[in-house]
TILUMDO-302247 format. One record per residue (C-alpha): x, y negated, z. Coordinates in steps of 0.1 Angstrom, whole numbers, padded with zeros to 4 digits, always signed. Layout:
# residues N
XYZ ...
***
This chain:
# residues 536
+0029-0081+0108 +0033-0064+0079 +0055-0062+0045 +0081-0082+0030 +0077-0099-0002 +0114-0118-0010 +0114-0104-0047 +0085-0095-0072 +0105-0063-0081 +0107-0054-0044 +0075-0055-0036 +0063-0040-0063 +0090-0007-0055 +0072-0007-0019 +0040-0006-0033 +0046+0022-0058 +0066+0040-0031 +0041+0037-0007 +0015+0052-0032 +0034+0079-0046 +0040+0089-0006 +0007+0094+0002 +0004+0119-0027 +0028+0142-0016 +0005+0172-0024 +0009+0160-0057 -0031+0164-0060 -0030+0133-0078 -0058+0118-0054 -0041+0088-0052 -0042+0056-0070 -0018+0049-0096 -0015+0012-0092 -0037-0016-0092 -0070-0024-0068 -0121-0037-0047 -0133-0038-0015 -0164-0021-0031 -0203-0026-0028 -0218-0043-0024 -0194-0078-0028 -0192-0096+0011 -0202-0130+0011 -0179-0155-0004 -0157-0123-0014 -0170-0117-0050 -0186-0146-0064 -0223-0149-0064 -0250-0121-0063 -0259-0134-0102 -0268-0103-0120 -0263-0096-0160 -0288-0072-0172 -0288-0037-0152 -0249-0040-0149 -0248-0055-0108 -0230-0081-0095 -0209-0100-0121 -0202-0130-0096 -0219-0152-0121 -0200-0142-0152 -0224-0139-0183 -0227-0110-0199 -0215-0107-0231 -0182-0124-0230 -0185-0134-0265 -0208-0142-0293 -0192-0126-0321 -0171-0097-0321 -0133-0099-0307 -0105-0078-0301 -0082-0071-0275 -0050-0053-0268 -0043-0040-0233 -0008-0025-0215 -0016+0003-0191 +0000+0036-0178 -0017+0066-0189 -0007+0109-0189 -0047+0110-0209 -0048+0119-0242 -0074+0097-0267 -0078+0070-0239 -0096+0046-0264 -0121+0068-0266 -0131+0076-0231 -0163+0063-0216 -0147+0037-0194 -0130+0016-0225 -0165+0022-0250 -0188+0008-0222 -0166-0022-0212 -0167-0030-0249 -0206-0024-0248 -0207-0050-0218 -0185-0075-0229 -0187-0077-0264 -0147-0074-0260 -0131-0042-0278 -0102-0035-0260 -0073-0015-0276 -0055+0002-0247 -0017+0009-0255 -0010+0032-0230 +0024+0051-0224 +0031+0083-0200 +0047+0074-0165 +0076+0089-0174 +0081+0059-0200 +0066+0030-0193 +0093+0013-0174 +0111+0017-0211 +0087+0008-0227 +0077-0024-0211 +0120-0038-0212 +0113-0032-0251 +0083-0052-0250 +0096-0078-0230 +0123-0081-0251 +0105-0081-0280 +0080-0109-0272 +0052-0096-0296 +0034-0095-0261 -0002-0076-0257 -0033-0100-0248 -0033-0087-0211 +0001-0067-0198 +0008-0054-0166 +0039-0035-0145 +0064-0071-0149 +0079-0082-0117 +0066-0115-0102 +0097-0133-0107 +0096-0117-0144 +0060-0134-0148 +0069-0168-0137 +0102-0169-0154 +0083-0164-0189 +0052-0180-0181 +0073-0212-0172 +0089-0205-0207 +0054-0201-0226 +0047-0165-0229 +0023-0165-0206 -0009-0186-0196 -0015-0198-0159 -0044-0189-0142 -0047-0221-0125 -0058-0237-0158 -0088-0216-0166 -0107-0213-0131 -0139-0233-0140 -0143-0198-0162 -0136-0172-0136 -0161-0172-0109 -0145-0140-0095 -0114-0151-0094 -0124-0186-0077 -0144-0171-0052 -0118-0146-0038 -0087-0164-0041 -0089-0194-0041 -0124-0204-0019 -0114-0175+0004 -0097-0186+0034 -0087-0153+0039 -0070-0148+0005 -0060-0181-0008 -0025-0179+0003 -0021-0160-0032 -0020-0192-0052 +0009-0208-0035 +0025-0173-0029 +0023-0161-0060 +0030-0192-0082 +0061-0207-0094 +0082-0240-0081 +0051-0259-0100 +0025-0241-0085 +0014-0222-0117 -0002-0192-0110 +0007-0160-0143 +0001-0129-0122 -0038-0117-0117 -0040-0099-0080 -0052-0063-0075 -0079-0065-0047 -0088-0034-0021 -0066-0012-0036 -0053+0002+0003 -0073+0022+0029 -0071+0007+0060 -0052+0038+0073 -0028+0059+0054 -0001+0069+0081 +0001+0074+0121 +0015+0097+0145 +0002+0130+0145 -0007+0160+0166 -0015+0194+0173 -0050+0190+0194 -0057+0230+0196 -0024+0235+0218 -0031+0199+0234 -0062+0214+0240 -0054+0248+0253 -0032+0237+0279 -0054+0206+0290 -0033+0178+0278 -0049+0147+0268 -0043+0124+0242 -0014+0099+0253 -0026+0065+0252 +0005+0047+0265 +0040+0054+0259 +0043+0072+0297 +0019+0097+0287 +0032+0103+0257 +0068+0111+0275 +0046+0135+0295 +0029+0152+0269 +0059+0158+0251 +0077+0170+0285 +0046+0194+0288 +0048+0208+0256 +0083+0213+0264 +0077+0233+0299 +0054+0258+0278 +0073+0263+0244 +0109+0259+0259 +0124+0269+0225 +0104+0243+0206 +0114+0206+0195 +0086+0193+0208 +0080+0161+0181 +0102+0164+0146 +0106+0141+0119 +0112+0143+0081 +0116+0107+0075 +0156+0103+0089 +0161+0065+0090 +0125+0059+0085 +0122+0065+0116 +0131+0034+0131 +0107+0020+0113 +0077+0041+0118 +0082+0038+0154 +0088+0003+0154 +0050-0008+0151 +0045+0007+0179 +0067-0019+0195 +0047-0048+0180 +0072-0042+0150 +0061-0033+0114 +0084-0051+0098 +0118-0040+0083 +0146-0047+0086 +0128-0082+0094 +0099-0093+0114 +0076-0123+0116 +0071-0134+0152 +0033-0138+0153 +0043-0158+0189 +0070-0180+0180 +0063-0181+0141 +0095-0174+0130 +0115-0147+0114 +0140-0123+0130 +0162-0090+0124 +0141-0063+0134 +0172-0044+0146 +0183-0070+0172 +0154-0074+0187 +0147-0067+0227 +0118-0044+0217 +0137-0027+0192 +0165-0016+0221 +0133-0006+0242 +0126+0016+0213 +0158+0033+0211 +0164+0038+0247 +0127+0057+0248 +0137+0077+0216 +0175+0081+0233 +0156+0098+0265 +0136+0121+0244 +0167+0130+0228 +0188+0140+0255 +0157+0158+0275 +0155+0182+0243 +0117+0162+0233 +0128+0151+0201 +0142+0173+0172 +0178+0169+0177 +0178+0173+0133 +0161+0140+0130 +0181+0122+0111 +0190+0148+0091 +0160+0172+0088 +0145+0178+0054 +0104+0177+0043 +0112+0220+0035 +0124+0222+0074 +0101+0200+0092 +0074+0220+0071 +0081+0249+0088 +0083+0235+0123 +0051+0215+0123 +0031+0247+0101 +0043+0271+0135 +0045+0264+0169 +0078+0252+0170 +0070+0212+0171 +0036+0197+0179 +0040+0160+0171 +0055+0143+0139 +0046+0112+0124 +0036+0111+0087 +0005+0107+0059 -0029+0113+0070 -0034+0141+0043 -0016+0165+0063 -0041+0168+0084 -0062+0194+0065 -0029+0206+0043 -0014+0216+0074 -0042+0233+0086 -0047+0251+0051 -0010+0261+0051 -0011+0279+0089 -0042+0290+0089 -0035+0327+0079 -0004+0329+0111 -0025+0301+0133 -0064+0305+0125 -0069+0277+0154 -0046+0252+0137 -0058+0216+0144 -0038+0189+0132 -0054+0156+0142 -0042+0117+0144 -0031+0104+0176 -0028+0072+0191 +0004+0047+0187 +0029+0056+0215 +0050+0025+0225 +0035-0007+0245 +0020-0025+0212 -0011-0001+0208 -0008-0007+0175 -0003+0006+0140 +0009-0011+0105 -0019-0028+0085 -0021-0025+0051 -0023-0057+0026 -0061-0057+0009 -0040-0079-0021 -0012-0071-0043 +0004-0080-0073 +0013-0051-0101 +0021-0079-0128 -0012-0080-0149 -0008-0116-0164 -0023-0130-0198 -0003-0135-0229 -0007-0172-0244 -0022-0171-0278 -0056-0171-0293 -0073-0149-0270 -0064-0162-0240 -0098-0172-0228 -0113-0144-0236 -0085-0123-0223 -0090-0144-0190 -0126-0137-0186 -0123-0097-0192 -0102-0103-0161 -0125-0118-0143 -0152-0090-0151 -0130-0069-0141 -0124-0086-0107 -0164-0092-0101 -0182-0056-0079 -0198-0052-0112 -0167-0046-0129 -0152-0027-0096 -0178+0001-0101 -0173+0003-0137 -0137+0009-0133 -0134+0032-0103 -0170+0049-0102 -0185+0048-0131 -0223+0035-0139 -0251+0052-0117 -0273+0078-0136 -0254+0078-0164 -0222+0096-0150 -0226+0098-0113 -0255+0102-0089 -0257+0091-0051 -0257+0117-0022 -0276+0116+0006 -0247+0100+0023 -0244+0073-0003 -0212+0086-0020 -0214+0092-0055 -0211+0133-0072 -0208+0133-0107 -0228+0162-0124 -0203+0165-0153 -0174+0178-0135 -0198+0199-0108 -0177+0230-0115 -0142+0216-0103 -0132+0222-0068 -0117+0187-0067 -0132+0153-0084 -0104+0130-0075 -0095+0102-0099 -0072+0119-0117 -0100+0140-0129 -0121+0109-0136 -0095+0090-0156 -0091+0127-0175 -0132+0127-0187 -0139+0089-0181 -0114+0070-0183 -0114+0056-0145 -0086+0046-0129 -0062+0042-0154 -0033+0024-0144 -0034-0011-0152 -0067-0008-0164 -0084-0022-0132 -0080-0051-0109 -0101-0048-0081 -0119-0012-0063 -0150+0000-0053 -0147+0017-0022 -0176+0044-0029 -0147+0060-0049 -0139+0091-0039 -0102+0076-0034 -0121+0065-0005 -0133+0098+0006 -0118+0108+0037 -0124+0141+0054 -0136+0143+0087 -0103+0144+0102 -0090+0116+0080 -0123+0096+0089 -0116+0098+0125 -0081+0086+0119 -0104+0052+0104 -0119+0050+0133 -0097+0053+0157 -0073+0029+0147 -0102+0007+0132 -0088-0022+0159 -0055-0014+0166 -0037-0030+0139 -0008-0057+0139 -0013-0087+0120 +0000-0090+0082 +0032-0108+0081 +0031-0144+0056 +0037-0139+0017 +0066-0157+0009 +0081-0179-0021 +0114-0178-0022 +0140-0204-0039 +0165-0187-0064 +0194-0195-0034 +0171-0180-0009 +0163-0149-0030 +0202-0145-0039 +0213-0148+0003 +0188-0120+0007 +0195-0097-0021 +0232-0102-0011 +0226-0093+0029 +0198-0071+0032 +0214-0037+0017 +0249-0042+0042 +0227-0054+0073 +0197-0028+0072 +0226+0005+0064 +0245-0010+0095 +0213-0013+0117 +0202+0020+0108 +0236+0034+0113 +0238+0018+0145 +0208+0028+0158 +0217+0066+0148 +0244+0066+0168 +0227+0051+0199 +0202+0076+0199 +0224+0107+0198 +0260+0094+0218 +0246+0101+0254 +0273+0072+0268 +0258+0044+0241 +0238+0019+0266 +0243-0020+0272 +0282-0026+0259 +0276-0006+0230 +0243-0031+0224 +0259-0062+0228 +0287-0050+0207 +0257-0046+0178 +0245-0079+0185 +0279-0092+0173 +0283-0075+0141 +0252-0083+0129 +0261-0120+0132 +0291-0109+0115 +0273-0092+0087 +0250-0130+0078 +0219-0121+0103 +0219-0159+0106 +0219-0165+0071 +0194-0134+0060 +0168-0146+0090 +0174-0185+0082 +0163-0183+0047 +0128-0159+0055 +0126-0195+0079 +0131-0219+0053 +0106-0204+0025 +0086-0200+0058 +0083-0239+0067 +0077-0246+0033 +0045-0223+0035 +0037-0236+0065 +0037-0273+0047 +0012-0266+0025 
***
């Protein structure tokens, strides 16, 4: 189970929000939007092992696109300065045969910027950052070209969405009431672990507790901790609300404030589920046993800082990049700092997976270089085209380690290579500029601790939750519902937690209001676009 999609826009806020979470050091060593599962291509992922000159795998696209020089113009996000000239844009052109002008705004503008050019209509060959129902309101209306009518031209494309099993749920997903497909996926761009609970192993260790692996042990860890350090909050939490849902995959869960019942196949309110109330009541014991910050609904990132940087709480949940900030930040009061990832703690075993597809709105303008425009695309989408946009080109500005992860010799004297530093001297990574990631990028450089998170969740996942179309009535009953039904829910569950006489009565009463508040109606129409997936 997995994310939501009932609107373009929203999707594409979670996506964004999710990203700009996991760079909370503000290091900029994440992503800015867009995304390959790397090198080299699995079978039947990336098209064919057909290779144009010393480039790699192009998935059987010829190399050049074009026998005569054409131009391009390009939408992408961008803090650079003179992006046209890095070496990224000058050797796709040297590839292709395609110059492509980027027009490239800061972060801070581009949402403007794109309205105006929206509005406009004097739309550039290939845009991106448009919300899916945007794209297939304007694509229906001519601006832009379908996908669906150029494929016996993009091998790439073909081959991973459409002749993979795996993927090809993105052409009825993604495509309008007629099945036209306008918005160009972004492959790989998630590692397979970003977030998780977390813990501290050098006071685990010192005291000889293990690991939980079971919500019991957990309770007893956590009741341990509290025996020792009787003026600690054992685990504390900087999320507030979030923390329904962060606990909630490990009740088979992940979804919010709705779920897809992998069992029965249907949709449901996350907050009325019987393994939601099993939830609470856990989190409800810790409470009143003194286990669980009593400021967790309230606490702020300053606060919880502070606790989980000194010996006041132990276990928190949160990104996997605190693992070594942490440490760094304690280090001088708490040289044995250990910060390491831990195992889910309710019944599921599991933890949320994260989508190898999304959509950030790339989509081709129809005019007369739509073909063209189409197969830079598809370039882009082939491993070949991966490595060029998130790596680079071997021995020209990065070399292989011994442990087969690329170093670049150029920026040898900066403490950290991490893409914003790429897209600063090559051009990688620019926002919009890349469809599909190679995961030798250092993006995908995890330090030992972070690698061990990988690993240890490596089969402990829940299943990704359907992709859904929606009808304009079904998208208007859950824009309408969802705000009123998740703020009670979440209100609701608040109050359970921290009133000591909440129990059964107080449940049931729940149960009502949220029937009260449309759950029928916000669950029935997830069901409705469901069966009409399920049809075809």
């Amino acid at each position: 189970m997995s994310k939501k999609m009932f609107s373009a826009a929203l999707v594409l806020t979670l996506l964004i929000s999710l990203l700009a979470a996991c760079s909370g050091n503000g290091s900029g060593n994440n992503p800015p939007a867009a995304g390959s599962d790397g090198s080299p291509a699995p079978a039947g992922s990336g098209g064919g092992q057909a290779a144009t000159a010393d480039y790699g795998d192009t998935g059987g696209l010829a190399l050049p696109l074009v026998d005569k020089p054409t131009t391009i113009k390009m939408l992408v996000v961008s803090d650079s300065t003179k992006l046209n000239e890095k070496w990224a844009v000058q050797e796709l052109e040297r590839r292709t045969g395609v110059k492509v002008n980027l027009e490239f705004y800061s972060t801070a503008t581009f949402k403007e910027k794109l309205n105006f050019i929206l509005a406009s209509g004097d739309l550039p060959d290939i845009i991106h950052g448009p919300s899916l129902a945007e794209l297939n309101d304007l694509g229906g209306k001519g601006a832009f070209a379908a996908i669906n009518d150029y494929l016996d031209q993009l091998p790439n494309f073909k081959a991973l969405y459409v002749d993979n099993p795996e993927n090809n749920w993105v052409m009825k997903s993604y495509s309008d009431e007629k099945g036209n497909l306008y918005t160009w996926p972004t492959y790989g761009i998630n590692r397979e672990v970003n977030h998780g609970f977390l813990y501290r192993k050098d006071i685990f260790d010192k005291h000889n507790i293990p690991l939980w692996t079971n919500q019991d042990e957990f309770y007893q860890a956590l009741k341990k901790l509290k025996e020792l350090h009787p003026n600690s909050v054992p685990y504390s939490s900087k999320t507030q609300a979030n923390i329904f849902r962060d606990w909630g995959h490990s009740w088979g869960l992940s979804g919010y404030p709705n779920n897809y019942d992998e069992e029965t196949k249907q949709w449901e309110f996350s907050f009325t589920q019987p393994e939601f109330k099993e939830m609470l009541d856990f989190m409800k014991k810790l409470y009143n046993e003194g286990l669980l910050d009593p400021e967790f609904m309230t606490d702020t990132s300053a606060n919880w800082t502070a606790k989980m940087t000194s010996n006041n709480s132990f276990v928190t949940y949160d990104w996997i990049g605190r693992l070594d900030m942490f440490a760094t930040q304690a280090k001088d009061a708490i040289p044995d700092y250990d910060l390491r990832y831990g195992n889910p703690i309710g019944p599921s075993g599991k933890t949320l997976s994260l989508p190898k597809i999304a959509t950030f709105g790339h989509a081709v303008a129809k005019n007369k270089n739509t073909e063209v425009s189409m197969k830079l695309l598809d370039y882009l989408t082939s491993p070949s085209g991966a490595e060029l946009m998130t790596v680079g080109q071997e021995g020209v500005n990065y070399e292989l380690d011994e442990n087969g992860r690329p170093v670049y010799p150029e920026l040898k004297d900066l403490e950290l290579v991490d893409i914003k530093a790429l897209e600063d001297k090559y051009g990688l990574w620019t926002q919009g500029f890349y469809v599909r990631t190679d995961s030798r990028s250092v993006y995908y450089n995890f330090t030992e601790k972070e690698q061990e998170a990988q690993d240890m969740m490596k089969d402990k996942k829940l299943a990704l939750d359907p992709v859904l179309k929606f009808t304009d009535e079904e998208t208007s009953t859950i824009a309408e519902l969802t705000q009123a039904l998740q703020k009670a829910g979440e209100e609701f569950s608040a109050k359970y937690v921290l009133t000591a006489s909440h129990g059964q009565a107080e449940w049931d009463a729940w149960l009502q209001q949220a029937k009260k508040l449309g759950e029928d109606e916000f669950v029935g129409a997830y069901n409705a676009a469901q069966a009409r997936y399920d049809a075809e």
